[in-house]
LODO-244385 format. One record per residue (C-alpha): residue in three letters; x, y, z. Coordinates in steps of 0.2 Angstrom, whole numbers, padded with zeros to 4 digits, always signed. Example, Ala and Ser with C-alpha at 12.3 -4.5 7.8 and 13.67 -1.06 7.14 Angstrom:
% residues 2
ALA+0062-0022+0039SER+0068-0005+0036
END
This chain:
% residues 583
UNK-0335+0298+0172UNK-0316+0294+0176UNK-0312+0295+0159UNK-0321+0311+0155UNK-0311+0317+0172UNK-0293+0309+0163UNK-0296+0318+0146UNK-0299+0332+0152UNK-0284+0333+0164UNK-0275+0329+0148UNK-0283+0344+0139UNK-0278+0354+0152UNK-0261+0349+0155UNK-0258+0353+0132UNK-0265+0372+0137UNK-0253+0373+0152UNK-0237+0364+0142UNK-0241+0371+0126UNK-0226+0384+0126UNK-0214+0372+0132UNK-0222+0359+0118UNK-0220+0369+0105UNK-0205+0381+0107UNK-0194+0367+0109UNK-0201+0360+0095UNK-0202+0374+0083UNK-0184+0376+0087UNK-0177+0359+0082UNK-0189+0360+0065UNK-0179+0376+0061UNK-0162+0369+0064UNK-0166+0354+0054UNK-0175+0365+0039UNK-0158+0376+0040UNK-0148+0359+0038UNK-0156+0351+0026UNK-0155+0369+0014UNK-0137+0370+0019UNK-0129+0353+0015UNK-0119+0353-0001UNK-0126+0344-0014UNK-0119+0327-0020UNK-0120+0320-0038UNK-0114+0305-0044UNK-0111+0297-0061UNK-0111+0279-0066UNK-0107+0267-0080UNK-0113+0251-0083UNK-0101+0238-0090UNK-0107+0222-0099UNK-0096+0206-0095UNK-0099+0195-0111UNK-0093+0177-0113UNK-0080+0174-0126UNK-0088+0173-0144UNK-0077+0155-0146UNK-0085+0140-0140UNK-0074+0133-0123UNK-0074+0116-0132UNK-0065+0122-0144UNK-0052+0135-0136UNK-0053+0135-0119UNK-0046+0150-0109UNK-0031+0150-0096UNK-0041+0164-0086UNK-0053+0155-0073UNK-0059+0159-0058UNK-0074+0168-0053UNK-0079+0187-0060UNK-0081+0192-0042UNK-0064+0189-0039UNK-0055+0195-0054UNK-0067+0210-0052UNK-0059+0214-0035UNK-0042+0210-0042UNK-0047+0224-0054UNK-0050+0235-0039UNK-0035+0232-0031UNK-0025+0240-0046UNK-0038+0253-0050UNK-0040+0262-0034UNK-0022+0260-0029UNK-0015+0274-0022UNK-0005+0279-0036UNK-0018+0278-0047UNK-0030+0287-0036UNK-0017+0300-0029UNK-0015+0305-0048UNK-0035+0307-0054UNK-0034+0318-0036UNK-0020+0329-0047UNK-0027+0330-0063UNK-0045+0336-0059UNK-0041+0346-0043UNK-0050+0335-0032UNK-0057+0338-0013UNK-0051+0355-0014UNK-0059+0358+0003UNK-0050+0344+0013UNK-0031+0348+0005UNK-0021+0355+0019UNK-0033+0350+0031UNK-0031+0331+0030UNK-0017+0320+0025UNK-0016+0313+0008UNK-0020+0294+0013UNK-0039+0303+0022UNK-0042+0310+0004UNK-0039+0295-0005UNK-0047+0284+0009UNK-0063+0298+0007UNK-0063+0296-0012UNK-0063+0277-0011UNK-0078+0278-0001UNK-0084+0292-0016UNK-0081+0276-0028UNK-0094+0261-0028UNK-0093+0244-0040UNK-0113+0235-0039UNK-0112+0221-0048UNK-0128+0213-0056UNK-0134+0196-0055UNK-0144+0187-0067UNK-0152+0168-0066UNK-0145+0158-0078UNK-0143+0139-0084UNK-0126+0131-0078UNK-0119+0123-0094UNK-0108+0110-0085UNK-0122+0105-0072UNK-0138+0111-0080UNK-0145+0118-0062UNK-0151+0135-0061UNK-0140+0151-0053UNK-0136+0166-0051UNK-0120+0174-0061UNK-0114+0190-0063UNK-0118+0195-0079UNK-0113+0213-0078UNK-0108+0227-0066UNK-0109+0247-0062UNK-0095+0258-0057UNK-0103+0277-0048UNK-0091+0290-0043UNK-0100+0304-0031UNK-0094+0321-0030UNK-0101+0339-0028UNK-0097+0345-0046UNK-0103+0336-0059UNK-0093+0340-0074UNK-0076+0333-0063UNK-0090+0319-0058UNK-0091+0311-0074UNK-0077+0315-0080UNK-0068+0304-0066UNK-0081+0290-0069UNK-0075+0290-0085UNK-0056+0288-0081UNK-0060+0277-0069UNK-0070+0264-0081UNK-0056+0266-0093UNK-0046+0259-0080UNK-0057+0246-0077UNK-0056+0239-0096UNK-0038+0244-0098UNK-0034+0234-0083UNK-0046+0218-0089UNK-0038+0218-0104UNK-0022+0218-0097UNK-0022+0206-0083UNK-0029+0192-0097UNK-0016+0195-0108UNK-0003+0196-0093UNK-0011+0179-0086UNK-0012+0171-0103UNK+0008+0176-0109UNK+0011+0171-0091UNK+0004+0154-0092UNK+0010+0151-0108UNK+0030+0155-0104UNK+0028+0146-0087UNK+0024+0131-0097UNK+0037+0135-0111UNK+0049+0135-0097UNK+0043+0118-0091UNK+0044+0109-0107UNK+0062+0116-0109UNK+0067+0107-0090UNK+0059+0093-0094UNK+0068+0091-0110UNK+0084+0092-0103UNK+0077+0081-0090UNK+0071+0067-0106UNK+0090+0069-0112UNK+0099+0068-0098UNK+0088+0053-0094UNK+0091+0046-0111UNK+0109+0046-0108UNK+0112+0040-0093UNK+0100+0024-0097UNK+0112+0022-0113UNK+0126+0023-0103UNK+0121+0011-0092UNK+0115+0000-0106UNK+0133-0001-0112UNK+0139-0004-0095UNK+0128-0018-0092UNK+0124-0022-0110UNK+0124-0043-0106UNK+0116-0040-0092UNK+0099-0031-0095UNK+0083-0037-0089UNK+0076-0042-0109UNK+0091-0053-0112UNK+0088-0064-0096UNK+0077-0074-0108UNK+0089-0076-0119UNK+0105-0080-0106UNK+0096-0093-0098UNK+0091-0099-0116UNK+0110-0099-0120UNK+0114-0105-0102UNK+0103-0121-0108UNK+0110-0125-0124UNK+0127-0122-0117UNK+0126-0135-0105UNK+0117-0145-0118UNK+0132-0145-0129UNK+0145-0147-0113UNK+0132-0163-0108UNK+0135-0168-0128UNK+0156-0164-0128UNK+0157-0174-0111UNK+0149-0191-0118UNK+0159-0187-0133UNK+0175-0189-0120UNK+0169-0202-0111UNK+0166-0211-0129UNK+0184-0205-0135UNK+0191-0212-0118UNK+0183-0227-0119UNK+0189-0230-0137UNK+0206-0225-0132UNK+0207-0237-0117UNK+0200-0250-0134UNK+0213-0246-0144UNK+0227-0246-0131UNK+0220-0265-0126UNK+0221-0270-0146UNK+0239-0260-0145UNK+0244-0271-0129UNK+0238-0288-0138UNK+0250-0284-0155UNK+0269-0287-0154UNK+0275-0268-0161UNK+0292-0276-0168UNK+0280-0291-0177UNK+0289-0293-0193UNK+0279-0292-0207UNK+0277-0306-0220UNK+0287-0305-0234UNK+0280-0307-0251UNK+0287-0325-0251UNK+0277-0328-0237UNK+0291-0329-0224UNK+0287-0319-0209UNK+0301-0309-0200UNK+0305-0315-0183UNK+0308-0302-0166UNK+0323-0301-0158UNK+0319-0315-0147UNK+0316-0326-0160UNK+0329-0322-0169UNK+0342-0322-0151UNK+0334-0342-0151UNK+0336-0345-0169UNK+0354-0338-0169UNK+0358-0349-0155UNK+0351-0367-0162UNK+0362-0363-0177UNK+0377-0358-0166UNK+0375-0375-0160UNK+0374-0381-0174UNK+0392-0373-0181UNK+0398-0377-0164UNK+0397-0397-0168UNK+0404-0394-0185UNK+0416-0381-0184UNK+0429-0374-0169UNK+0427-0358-0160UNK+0438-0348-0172UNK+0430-0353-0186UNK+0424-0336-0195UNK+0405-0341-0195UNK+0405-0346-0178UNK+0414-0328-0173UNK+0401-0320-0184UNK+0388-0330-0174UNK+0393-0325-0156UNK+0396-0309-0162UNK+0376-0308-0168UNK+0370-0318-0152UNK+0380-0304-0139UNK+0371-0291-0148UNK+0353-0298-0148UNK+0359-0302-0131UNK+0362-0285-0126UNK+0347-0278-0135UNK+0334-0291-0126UNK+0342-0290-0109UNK+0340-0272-0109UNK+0323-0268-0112UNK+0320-0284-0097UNK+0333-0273-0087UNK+0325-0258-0090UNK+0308-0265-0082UNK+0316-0270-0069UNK+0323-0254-0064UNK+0309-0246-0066UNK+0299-0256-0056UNK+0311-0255-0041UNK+0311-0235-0044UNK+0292-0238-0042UNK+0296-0248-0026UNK+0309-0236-0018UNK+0296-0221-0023UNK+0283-0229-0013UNK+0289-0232+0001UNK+0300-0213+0002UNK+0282-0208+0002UNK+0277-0218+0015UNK+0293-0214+0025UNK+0289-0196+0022UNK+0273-0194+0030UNK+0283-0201+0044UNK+0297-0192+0046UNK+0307-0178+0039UNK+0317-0175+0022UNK+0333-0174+0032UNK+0328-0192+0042UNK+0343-0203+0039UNK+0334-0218+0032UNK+0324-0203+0019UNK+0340-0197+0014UNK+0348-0214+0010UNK+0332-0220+0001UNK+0332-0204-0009UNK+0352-0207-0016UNK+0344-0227-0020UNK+0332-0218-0029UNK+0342-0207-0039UNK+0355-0220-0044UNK+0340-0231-0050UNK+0336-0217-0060UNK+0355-0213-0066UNK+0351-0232-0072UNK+0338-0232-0079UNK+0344-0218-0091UNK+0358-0227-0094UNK+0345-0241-0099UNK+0335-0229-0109UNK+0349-0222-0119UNK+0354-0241-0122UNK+0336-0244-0128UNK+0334-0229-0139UNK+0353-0236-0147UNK+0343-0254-0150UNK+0326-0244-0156UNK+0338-0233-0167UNK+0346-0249-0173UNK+0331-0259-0178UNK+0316-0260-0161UNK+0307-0246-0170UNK+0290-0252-0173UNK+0286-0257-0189UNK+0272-0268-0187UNK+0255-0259-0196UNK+0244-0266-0185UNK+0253-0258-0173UNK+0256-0244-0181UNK+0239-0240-0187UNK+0232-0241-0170UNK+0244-0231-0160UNK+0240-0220-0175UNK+0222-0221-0169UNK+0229-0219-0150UNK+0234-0205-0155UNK+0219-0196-0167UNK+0209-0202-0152UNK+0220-0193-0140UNK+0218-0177-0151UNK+0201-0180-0150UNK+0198-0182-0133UNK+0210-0164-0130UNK+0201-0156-0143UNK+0182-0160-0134UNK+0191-0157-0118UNK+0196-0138-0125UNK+0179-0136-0131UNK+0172-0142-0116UNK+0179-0127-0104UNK+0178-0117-0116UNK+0159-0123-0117UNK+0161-0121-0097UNK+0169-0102-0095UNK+0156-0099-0109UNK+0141-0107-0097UNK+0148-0095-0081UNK+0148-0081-0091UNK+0130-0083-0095UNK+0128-0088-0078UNK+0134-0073-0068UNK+0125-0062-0082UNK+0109-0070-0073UNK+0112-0069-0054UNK+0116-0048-0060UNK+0102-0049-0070UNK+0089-0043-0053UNK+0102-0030-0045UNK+0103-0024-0062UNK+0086-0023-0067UNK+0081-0015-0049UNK+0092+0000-0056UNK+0086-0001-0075UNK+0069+0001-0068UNK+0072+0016-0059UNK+0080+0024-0075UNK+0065+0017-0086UNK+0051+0025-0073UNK+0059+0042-0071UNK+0061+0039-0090UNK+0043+0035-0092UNK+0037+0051-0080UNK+0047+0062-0086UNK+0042+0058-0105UNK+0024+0059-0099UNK+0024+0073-0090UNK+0033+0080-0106UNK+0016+0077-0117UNK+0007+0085-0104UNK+0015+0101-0105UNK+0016+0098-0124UNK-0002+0097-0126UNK-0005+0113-0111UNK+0007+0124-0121UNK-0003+0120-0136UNK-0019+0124-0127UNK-0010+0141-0118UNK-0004+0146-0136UNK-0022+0147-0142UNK-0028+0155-0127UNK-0014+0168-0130UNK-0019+0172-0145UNK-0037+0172-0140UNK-0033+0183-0127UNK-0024+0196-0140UNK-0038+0196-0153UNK-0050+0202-0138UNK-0062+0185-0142UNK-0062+0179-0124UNK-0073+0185-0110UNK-0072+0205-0111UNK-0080+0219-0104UNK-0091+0233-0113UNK-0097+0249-0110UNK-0116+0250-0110UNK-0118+0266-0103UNK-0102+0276-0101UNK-0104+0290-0086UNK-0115+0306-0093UNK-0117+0324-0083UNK-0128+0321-0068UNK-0142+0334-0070UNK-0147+0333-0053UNK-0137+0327-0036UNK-0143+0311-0027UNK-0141+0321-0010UNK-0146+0327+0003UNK-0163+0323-0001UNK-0169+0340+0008UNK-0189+0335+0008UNK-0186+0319+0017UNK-0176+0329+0029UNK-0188+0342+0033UNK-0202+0327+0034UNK-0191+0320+0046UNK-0187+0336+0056UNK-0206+0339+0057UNK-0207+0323+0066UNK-0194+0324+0077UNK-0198+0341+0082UNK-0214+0332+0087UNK-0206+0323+0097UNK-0192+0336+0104UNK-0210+0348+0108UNK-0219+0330+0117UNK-0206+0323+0129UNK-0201+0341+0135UNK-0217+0345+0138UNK-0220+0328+0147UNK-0205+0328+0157UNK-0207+0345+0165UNK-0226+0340+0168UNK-0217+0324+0179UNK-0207+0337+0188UNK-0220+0348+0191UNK-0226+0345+0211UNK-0240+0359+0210UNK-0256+0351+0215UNK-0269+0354+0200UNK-0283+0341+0204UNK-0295+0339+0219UNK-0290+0319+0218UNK-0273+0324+0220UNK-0276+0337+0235UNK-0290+0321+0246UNK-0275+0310+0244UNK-0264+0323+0252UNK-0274+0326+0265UNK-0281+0310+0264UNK-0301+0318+0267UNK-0315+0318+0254UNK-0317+0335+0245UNK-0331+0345+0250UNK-0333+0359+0234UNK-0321+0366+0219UNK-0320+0385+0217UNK-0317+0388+0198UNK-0301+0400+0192UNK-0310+0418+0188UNK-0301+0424+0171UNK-0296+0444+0170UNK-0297+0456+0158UNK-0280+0457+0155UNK-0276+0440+0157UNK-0287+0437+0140UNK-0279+0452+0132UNK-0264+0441+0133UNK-0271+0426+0128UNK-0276+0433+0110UNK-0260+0440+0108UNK-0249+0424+0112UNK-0263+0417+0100UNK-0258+0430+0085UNK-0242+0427+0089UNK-0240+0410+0086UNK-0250+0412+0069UNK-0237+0424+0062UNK-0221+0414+0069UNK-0231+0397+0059UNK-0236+0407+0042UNK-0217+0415+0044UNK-0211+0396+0046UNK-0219+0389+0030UNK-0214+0405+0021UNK-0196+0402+0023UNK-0200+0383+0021UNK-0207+0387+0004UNK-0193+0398-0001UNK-0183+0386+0003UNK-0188+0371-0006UNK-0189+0382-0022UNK-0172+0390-0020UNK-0163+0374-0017UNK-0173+0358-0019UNK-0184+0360-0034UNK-0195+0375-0040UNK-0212+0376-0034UNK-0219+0375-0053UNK-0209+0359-0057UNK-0216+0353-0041UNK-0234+0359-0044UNK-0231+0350-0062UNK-0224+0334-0056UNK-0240+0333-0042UNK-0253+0338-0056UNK-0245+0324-0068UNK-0246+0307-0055UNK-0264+0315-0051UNK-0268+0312-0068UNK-0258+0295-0071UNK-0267+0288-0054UNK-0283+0295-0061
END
């Protein structure tokens, strides 16, 4: 019962609102049918560009491009739709001829940016390197929009032209930019090799002893050398000892031992002589007087011999006291000094023994002259060997420091040996990096050559025109059916909460539940509303009214979706044909 009592307060409150329901809504269904038959129309045009892979396996000749298509695609873009480039397809095809003068040059380009659209399209494909499935961009669409549709594709077509032109030149730019960076750095690092290369030779030449591969062989050298000073210093100790030999035979043989005569007779020395001269002076002196000539002849031989022995004995003599007097100036020397009285006497001693003695000396080289000259050949032949030997013994002791200054030579070319190698590495390692890095570059120019010259025989990764821009035959908006669909809803809507928010603000008192809970007493009866003549008169009229203003509203609707949307037979056609294809 309450329910019947709420639908029918419902009913009733549609007749009472119905003007303000469907006026407001009738209005706003009007405006958006006047709209959506008033926007210009947009038409767009769009090509499909193909991205293919290069028609050279990568294992063979692999590209210096890399990176992904997205990215160079918006690398493209960036050059395409600069504002050069745009500002001059603005010129040439007389673009936006409705915003010129009213907006600034960087609003028109900034509109026709947002005229131009790049989709790409995605396939699923097989990774080569990994083998896992995904999605790469196998291909892309460029649209322009505009209201003519001549000027429309006719842009779309500069504008893909652009795209390829630009392709093709940022590969070739990349790959003849890769390949004369790495011509560049194969140059430095030739320079690098050379100057490297001479600088270890120079140091070669300044160190050329000294190097780390020849520390085998100095220390080899350093061996043998002191092998062969070992060997040259026995040999002088061997020499020395047979000299000191041969000077101990020398001593033991009488120099002036006369030799035997072939009759046998054996010469006597001067002492032998001095004796035998003075038995036979006796003798003559018992025979003869002292002026006898023999006996003259006799002294006169015995003085001589005389002389001749007494001065070699004196000769020893003063020698050993200069020996003496030598000693013992040394000794007084350390004592005191060379102008003490007693250093100074012993030194004038000294040199008057030594007067004397070459006084003696010059007497004894007159007796050698006269006949003390060794002539034994014993004697001979071993001072002879004295003397071989001493050769010897100066020749090993030449050859043993030259043998020695040979052995520090080698030796100081070993303790250089570390510093200099510590410096002959670092050449040799710069040597060796730069000569590596050299081959690298070598075999990346090789590679960047062959990627040049698959760059400019168009057999890398290229874009192609599938479907270059055409005419649009019709425009893509304003879709003016979906409009009016939509303006009939919200004019529903409009007509609904106008009509519910004046019912809310309506205080008149309409139901007897609403008049007991004012007054807060039951109702006792309900007097009906008594309709007039008039009042119905009206009522039919409003009712023919509204039927003329709703088959006026569809008229115009009708007109207008056959003047500007589609003609009704085209649509009639198109409804009659997916009838019969659902059918």
């Amino acid at each position: 019962m309450q329910q019947s009592s709420d639908i029918a307060y419902y009913i009733d409150v549609l007749q009472r609102r119905k003007y303000q329901f469907l006026v407001p809504a009738a209005v706003v269904f009007f405006m958006v049918v006047i709209l959506a038959f008033i926007l210009a129309p947009v038409y767009k045009s769009t090509a499909t560009i193909l991205i293919e892979d290069q028609d050279i396996p990568q294992d063979l000749v692999q590209t210096t491009v890399t990176g992904f298509v997205e990215e160079r695609l918006q690398s493209i873009s960036q050059i395409v739709l600069s504002h050069g480039n745009l500002l001059n397809i603005i010129k040439e095809f007389d673009l936006y001829p409705d915003l010129v003068g009213k907006y600034t040059t960087e609003e028109i380009i900034f509109k026709m940016r947002e005229d131009i659209s790049l989709e790409p399209i995605t396939a699923e494909v097989t990774n080569q390197y990994s083998g896992r499935p995904s999605s790469a961009t196998v291909a892309f669409t460029l649209s322009y929009e505009g209201r003519r549709p001549q000027k429309v594709a006719q842009v779309a077509n500069i504008l893909t032209s652009l795209y390829l032109k630009e392709n093709l030149k940022e590969r070739e730019e990349k790959a003849s930019s890769t390949f004369d960076f790495l011509e560049l750095q194969q140059a430095e690092l030739r320079s690098e090799i050379l100057e490297l290369e001479s600088r270890i030779a120079q140091f070669k030449e300044s160190h050329v002893n000294e190097l780390p591969e020849l520390l085998v062989h100095n220390m080899n050298s350093m061996e043998r050398l002191q092998r062969e000073m070992d060997k040259v210093q026995e040999q002088v100790a061997s020499l020395k000892n047979r000299k000191v030999y041969l000077e101990g035979q020398r001593a033991s043989i009488d120099p002036n031992l006369r030799i035997v005569s072939n009759e046998g007779t054996r010469y006597a020395t001067s002492k032998e002589e001095l004796e035998k001269l003075r038995r036979e002076f006796l003798t003559l002196t018992s025979k003869y007087s002292d002026r006898h000539p023999d006996v003259v002849s006799f002294k006169r031989q015995i003085d001589a011999l005389e002389k001749e022995v007494d001065a070699v004995a004196n000769l020893d003599v003063v020698q050993h006291e200069i020996d003496s007097k030598e000693r013992e100036l040394s000794f007084l020397r350390k004592k005191y000094s060379a102008k003490h009285p007693e250093v100074v006497m012993l030194r004038k001693q000294i040199d008057a023994l030594n007067e004397r003695l070459e006084e003696e000396s010059m007497q004894e080289r007159l007796f050698e002259s006269a006949g003390d000259i060794p002539d034994n050949p014993g004697y001979i032949q071993i001072e002879t060997q004295i003397a071989s030997t001493e050769l010897e013994i100066a020749e090993a002791e030449r050859v043993h420091a030259e043998l020695g200054n040979k052995y520090v030579g080698y030796q100081s070319r070993v303790v250089n040996t570390p510093q200099v190698e510590q410096g002959y590495k670092v050449l040799l390692r710069d040597y060796d990096n730069a000569q590596r890095k050299y081959q690298e570059t070598n075999t990346r120019l090789m590679s960047a050559r062959e990627a040049k010259g698959l760059e400019q025989s168009q057999l890398a990764e290229r874009f192609t025109l599938i479907d270059p821009p055409i005419v649009p035959e019709k425009p893509i908006r304003p879709n003016r059916l979906a409009l009016v669909l939509v303006g009939f809803i919200l004019s529903i809507g409009v007509g609904i909460g106008i009509g519910t928010f004046l019912e809310f603000m309506d205080r008149s008192i309409r139901r007897s539940e609403d008049l007991s809970d004012i007054v807060k007493c039951p109702i006792l009866a309900i007097v009906p509303y008594w309709e007039s003549a008039a009042e119905a008169k009206a009522i039919v009229r409003r009712k023919w009214f509204i039927v003329m203003v709703i088959l006026c509203t569809s008229a115009v609707v009708v007109v207008g979706i056959h003047l500007f949307y589609m003609p009704l037979d085209v649509i009639a056609i198109k409804v009659m044909r997916k009838i019969v294809l659902n059918f």
